[in-house]
ZANUPA-974423 format. One record per atom (N, C-alpha, C): x, y, z; atom name. Coordinates in steps of 0.05 Angstrom, whole numbers, padded with zeros to 5 digits, always signed. Each point is the difference from the previous one (the first is absolute). Example, Ala and Ser with C-alpha at 12.3 -4.5 7.8 and 13.67 -1.06 7.14 Angstrom:
# residues 2
[[+00264,-00114,+00156],"N"]
[[-00018,+00024,+00000],"CA"]
[[+00018,+00024,+00000],"C"]
[[-00007,+00021,-00014],"N"]
[[+00016,+00024,+00001],"CA"]
[[-00015,+00022,+00014],"C"]
# end
This chain:
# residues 145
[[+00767,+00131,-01742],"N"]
[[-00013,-00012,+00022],"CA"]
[[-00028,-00009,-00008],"C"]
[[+00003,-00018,+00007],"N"]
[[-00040,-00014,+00000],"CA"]
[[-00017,-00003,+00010],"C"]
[[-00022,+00013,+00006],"N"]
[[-00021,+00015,+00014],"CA"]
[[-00031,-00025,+00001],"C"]
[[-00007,-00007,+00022],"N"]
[[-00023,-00016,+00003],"CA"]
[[-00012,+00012,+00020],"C"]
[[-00036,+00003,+00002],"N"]
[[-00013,+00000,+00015],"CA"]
[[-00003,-00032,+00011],"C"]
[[+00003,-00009,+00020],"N"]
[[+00002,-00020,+00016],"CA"]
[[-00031,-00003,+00016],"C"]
[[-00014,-00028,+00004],"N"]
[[-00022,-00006,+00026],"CA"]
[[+00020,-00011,+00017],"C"]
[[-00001,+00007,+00027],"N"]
[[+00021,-00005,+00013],"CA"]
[[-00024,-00023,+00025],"C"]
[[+00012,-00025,+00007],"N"]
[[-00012,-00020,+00017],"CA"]
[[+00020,+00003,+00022],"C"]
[[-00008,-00005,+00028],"N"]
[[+00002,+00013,+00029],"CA"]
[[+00008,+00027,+00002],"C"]
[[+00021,-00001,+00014],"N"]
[[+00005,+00028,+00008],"CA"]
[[+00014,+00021,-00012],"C"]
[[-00006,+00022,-00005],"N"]
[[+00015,+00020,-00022],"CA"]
[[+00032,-00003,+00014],"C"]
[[+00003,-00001,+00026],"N"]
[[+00025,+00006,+00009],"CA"]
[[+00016,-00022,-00012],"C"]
[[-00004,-00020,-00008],"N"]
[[+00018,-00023,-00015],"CA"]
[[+00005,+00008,-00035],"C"]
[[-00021,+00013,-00006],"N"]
[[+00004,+00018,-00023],"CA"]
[[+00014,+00019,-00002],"C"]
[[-00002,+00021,+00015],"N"]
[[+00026,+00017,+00006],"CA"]
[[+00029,-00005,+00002],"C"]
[[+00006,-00025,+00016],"N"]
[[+00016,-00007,+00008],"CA"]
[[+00022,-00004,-00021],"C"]
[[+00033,+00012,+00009],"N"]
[[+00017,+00010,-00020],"CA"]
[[-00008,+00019,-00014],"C"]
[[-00007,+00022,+00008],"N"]
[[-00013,+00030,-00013],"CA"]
[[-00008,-00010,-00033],"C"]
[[-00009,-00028,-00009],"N"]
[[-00012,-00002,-00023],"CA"]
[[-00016,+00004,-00020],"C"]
[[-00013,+00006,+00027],"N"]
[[-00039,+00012,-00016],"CA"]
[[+00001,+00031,+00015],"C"]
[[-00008,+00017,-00032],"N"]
[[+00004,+00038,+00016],"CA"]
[[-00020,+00004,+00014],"C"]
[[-00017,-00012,-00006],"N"]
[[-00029,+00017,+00018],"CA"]
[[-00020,-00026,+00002],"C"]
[[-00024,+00012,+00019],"N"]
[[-00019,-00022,-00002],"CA"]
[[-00026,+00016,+00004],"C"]
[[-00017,-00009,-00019],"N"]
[[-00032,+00004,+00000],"CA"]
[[-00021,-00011,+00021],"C"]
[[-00018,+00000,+00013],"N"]
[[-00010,-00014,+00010],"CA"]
[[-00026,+00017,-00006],"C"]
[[-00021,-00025,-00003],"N"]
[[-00030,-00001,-00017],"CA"]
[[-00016,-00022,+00013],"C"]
[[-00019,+00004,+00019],"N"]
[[-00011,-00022,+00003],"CA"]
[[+00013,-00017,+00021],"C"]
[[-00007,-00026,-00016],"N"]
[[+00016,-00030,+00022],"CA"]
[[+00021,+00000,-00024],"C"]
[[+00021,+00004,-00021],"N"]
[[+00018,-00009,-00005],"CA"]
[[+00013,+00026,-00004],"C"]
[[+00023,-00010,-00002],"N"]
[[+00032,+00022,-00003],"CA"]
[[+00011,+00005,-00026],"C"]
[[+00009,+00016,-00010],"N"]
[[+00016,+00000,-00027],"CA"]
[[+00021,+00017,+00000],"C"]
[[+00021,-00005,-00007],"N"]
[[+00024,+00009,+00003],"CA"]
[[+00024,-00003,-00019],"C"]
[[+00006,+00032,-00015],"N"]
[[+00007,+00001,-00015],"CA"]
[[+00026,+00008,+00003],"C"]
[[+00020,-00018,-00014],"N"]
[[+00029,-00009,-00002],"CA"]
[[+00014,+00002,-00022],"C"]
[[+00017,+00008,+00001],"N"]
[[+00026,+00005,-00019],"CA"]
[[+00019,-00025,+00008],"C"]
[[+00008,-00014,-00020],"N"]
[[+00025,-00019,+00002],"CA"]
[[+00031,+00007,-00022],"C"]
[[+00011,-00006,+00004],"N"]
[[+00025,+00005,-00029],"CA"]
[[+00005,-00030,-00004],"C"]
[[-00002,+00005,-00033],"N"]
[[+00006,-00022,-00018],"CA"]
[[+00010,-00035,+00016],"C"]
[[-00004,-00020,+00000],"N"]
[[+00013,-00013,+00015],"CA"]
[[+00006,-00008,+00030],"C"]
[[-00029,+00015,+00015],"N"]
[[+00003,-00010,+00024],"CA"]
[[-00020,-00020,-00005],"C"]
[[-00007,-00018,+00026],"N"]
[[-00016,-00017,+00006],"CA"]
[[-00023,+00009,+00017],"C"]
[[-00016,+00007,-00026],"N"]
[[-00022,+00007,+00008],"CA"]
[[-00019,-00018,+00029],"C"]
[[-00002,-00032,-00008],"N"]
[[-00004,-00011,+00025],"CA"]
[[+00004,+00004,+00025],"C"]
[[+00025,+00002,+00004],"N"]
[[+00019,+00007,+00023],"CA"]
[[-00008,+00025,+00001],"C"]
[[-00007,+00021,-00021],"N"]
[[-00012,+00039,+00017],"CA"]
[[-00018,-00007,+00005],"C"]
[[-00019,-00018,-00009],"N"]
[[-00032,+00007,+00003],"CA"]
[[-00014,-00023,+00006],"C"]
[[+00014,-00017,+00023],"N"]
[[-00013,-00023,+00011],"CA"]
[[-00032,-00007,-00001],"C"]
[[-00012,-00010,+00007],"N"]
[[-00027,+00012,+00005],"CA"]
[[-00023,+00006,-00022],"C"]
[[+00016,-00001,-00020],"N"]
[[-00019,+00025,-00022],"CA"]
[[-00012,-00030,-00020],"C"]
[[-00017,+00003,-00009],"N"]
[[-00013,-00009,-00017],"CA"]
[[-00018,+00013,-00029],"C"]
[[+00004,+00003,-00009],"N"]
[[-00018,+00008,-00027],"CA"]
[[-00020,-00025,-00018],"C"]
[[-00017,+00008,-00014],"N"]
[[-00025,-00015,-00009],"CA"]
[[+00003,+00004,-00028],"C"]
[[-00005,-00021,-00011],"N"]
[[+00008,-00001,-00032],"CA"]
[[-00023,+00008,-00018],"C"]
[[-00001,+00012,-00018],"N"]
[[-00011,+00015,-00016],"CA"]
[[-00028,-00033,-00015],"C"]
[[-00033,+00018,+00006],"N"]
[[-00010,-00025,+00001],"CA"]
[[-00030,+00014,-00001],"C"]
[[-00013,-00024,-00011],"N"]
[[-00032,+00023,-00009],"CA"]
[[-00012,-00011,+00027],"C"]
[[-00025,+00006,+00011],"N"]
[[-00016,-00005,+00019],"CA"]
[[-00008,-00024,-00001],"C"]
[[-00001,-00019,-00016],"N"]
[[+00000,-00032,+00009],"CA"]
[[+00026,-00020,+00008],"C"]
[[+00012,+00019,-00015],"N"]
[[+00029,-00008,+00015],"CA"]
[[+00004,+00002,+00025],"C"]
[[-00008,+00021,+00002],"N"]
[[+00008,+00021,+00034],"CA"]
[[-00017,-00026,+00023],"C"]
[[-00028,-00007,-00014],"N"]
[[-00013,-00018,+00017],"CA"]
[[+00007,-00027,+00003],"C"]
[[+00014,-00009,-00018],"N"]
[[+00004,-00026,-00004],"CA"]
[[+00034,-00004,+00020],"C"]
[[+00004,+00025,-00006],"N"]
[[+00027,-00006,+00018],"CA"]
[[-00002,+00011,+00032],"C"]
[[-00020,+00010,+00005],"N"]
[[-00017,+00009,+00023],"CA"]
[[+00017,+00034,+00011],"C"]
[[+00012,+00005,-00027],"N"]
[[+00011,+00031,+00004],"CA"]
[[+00027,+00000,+00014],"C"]
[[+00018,-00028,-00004],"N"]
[[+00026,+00002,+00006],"CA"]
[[+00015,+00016,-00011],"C"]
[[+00022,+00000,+00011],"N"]
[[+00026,+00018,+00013],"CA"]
[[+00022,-00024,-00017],"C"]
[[+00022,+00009,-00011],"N"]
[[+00016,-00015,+00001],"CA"]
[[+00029,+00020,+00014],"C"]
[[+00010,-00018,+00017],"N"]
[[+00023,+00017,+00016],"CA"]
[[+00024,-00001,-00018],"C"]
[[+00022,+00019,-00002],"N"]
[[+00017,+00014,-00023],"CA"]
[[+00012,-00031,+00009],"C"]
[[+00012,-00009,+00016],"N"]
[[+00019,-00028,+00013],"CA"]
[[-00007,-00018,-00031],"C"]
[[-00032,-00004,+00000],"N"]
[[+00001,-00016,-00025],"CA"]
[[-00005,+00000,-00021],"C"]
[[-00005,+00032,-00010],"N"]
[[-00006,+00014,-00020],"CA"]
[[+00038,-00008,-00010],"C"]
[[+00023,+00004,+00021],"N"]
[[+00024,+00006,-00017],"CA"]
[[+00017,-00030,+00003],"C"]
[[-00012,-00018,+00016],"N"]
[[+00020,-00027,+00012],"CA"]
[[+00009,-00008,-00027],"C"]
[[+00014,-00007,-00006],"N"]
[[+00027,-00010,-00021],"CA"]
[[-00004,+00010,-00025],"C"]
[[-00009,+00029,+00002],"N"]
[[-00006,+00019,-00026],"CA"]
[[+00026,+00022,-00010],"C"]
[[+00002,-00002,-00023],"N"]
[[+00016,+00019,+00002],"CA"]
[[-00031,+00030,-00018],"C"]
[[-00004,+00011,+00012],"N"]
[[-00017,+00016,-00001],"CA"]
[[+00000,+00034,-00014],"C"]
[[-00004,+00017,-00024],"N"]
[[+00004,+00018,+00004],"CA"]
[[-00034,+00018,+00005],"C"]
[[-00008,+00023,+00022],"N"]
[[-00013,+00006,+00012],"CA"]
[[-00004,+00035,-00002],"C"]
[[-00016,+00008,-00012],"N"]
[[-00009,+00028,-00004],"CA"]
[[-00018,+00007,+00005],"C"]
[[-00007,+00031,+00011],"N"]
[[-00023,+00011,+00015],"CA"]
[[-00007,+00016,-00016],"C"]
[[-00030,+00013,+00000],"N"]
[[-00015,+00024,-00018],"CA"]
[[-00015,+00005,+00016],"C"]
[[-00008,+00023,+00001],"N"]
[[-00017,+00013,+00007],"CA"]
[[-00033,-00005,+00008],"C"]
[[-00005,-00004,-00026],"N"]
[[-00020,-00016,-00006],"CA"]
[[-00012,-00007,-00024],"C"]
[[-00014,-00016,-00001],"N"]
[[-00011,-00014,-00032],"CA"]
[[-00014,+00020,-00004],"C"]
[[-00001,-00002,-00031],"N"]
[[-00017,+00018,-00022],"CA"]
[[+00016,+00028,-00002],"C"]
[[+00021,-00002,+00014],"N"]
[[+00011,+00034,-00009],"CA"]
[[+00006,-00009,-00019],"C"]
[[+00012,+00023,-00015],"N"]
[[+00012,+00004,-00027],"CA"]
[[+00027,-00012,-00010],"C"]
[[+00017,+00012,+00018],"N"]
[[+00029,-00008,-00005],"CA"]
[[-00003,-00029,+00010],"C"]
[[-00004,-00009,+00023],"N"]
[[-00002,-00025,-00001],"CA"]
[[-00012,-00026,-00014],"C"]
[[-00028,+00015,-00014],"N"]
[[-00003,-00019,-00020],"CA"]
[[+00004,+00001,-00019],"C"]
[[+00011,+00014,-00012],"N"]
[[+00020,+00007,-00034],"CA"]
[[+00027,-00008,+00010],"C"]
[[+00015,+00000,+00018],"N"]
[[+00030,-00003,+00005],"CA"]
[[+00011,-00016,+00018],"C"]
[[-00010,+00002,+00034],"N"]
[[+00005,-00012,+00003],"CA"]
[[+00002,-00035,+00001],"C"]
[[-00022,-00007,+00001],"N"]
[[-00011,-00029,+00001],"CA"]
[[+00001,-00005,-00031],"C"]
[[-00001,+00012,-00022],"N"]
[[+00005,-00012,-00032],"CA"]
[[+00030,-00010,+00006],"C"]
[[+00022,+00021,+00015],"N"]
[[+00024,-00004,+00001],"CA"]
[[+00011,-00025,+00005],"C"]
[[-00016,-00007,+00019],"N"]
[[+00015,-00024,+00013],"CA"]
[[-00009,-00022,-00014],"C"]
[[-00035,-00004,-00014],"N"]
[[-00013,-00020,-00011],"CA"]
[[+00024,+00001,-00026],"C"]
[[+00003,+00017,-00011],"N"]
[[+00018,+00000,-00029],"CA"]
[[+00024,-00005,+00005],"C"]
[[+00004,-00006,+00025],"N"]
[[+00036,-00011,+00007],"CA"]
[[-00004,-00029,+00017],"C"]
[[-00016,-00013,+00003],"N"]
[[+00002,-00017,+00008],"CA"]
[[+00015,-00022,-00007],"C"]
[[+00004,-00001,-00030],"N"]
[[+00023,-00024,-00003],"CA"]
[[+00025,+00000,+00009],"C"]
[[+00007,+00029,-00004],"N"]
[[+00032,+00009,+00009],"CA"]
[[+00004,+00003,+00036],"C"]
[[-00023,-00009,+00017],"N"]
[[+00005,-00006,+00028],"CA"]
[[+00005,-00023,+00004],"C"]
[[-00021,-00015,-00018],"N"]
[[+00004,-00029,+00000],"CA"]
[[+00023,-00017,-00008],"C"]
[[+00015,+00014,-00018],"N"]
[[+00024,-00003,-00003],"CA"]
[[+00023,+00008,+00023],"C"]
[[-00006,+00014,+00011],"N"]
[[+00013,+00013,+00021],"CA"]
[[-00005,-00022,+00024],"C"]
[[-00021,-00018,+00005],"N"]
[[+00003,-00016,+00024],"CA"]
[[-00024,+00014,+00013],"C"]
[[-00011,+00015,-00014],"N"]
[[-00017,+00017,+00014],"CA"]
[[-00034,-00028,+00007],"C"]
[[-00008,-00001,+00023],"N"]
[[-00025,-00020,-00008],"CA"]
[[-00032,+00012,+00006],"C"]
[[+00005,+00029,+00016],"N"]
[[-00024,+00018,-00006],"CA"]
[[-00003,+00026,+00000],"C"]
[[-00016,+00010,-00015],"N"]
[[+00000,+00034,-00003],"CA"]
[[-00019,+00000,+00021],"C"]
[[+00000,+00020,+00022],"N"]
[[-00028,+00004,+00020],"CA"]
[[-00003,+00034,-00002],"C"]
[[-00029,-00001,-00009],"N"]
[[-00004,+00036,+00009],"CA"]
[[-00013,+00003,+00019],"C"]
[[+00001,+00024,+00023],"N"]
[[-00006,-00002,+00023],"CA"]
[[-00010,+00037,-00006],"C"]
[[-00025,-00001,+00014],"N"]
[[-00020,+00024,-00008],"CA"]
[[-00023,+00001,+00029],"C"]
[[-00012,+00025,+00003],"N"]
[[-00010,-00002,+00027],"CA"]
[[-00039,-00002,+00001],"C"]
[[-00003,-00003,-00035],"N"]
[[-00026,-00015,-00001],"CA"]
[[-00008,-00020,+00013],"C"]
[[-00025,-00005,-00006],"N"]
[[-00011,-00032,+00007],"CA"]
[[-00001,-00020,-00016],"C"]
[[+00001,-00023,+00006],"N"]
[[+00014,-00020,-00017],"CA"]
[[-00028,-00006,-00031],"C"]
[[-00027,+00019,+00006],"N"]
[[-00015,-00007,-00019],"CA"]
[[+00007,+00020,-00025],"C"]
[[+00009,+00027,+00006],"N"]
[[+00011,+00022,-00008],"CA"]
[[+00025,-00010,-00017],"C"]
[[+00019,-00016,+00014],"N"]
[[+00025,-00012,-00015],"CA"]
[[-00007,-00020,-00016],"C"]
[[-00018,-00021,+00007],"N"]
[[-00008,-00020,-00018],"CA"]
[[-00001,+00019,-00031],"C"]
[[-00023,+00009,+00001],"N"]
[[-00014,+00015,-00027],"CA"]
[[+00027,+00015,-00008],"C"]
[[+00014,+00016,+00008],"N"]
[[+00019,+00013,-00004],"CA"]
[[+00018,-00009,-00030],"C"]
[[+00007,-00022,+00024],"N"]
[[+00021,-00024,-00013],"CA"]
[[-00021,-00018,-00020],"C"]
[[-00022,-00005,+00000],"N"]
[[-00013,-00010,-00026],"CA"]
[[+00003,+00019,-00034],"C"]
[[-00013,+00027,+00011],"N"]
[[+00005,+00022,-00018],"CA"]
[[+00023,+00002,-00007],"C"]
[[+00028,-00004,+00005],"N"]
[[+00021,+00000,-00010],"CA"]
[[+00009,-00018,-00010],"C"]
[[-00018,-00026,+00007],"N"]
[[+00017,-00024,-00015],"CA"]
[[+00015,-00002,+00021],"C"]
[[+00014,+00002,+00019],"N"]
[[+00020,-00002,+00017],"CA"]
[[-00003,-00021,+00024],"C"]
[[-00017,-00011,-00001],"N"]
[[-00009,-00025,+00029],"CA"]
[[+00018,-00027,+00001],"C"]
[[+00000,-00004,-00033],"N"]
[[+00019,-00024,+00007],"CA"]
[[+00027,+00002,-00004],"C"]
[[+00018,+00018,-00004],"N"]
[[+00023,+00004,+00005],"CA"]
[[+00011,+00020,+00023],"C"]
[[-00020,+00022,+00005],"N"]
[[+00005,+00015,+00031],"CA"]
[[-00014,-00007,+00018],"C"]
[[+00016,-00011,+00036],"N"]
[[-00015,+00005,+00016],"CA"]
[[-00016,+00019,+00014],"C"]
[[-00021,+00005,-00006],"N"]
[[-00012,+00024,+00021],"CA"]
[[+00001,-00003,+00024],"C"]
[[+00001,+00007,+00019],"N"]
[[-00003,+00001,+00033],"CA"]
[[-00013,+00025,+00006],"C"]
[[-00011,-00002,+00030],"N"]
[[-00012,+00034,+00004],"CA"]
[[-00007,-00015,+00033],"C"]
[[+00000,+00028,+00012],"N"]
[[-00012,-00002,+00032],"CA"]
[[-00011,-00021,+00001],"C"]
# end
């Protein structure tokens, strides 16, 4: 199963909806709500609503005025494969997992595959640097809250 911390846009009850997302956080003015899916559902269709922000240094963040891109067009005519961590700078994840996928990228692409996305519950300045230090920006997508 594949595990994402989610920013969830309107109402958590549309997030819930189909017992898809296990639980939900609430912090503030926004929601986050963390979900289990199995291999092959349509994440779109669980998690209407949701948007994540692409891994990006602080002039980025301004220049794009701190958008959201919603999963609808993060995945529209993608064939996509999509992994979650914990968070940047651990250990296992930056020795294994994310080398993993950068060091297999040809054999996705052969596969039909057209993007790797890692999805982590940092901030997108935190993932930027992350994914610089690894070398990993231009072949993995970062995403985050």
């Amino acid at each position: 199963m594949a595990s994402a911390f989610l920013r969830v846009k309107g109402s958590t009850a549309s997030a819930l909806r189909g017992g898809q997302i296990a639980g939900v956080l609430v912090s503030g003015w926004w929601r986050r709500a963390f979900g289990s899916l199995a291999a092959g559902i349509d994440i779109v269709s669980a998690a209407p609503g949701v948007s994540l922000q692409k891994a990006r240094n602080w002039d980025e963040g301004v220049s794009s005025k701190f958008s959201t891109t919603p999963l609808a067009e993060i995945f529209k005519g993608k064939k996509v494969v999509i992994f979650g961590l914990p968070g940047a700078y651990t250990g296992v994840c930056s020795q294994q997992h994310v080398p993993s996928y950068k060091n297999n990228i040809e054999k996705f692409k052969a596969k039909g595959i057209d993007s790797i996305i890692c999805v982590a519950v940092n901030d997108p300045y935190t993932m930027n640097g992350w994914a610089e230090k690894l070398q990993a920006k231009e072949v993995v997508v970062c995403l985050c809250c």
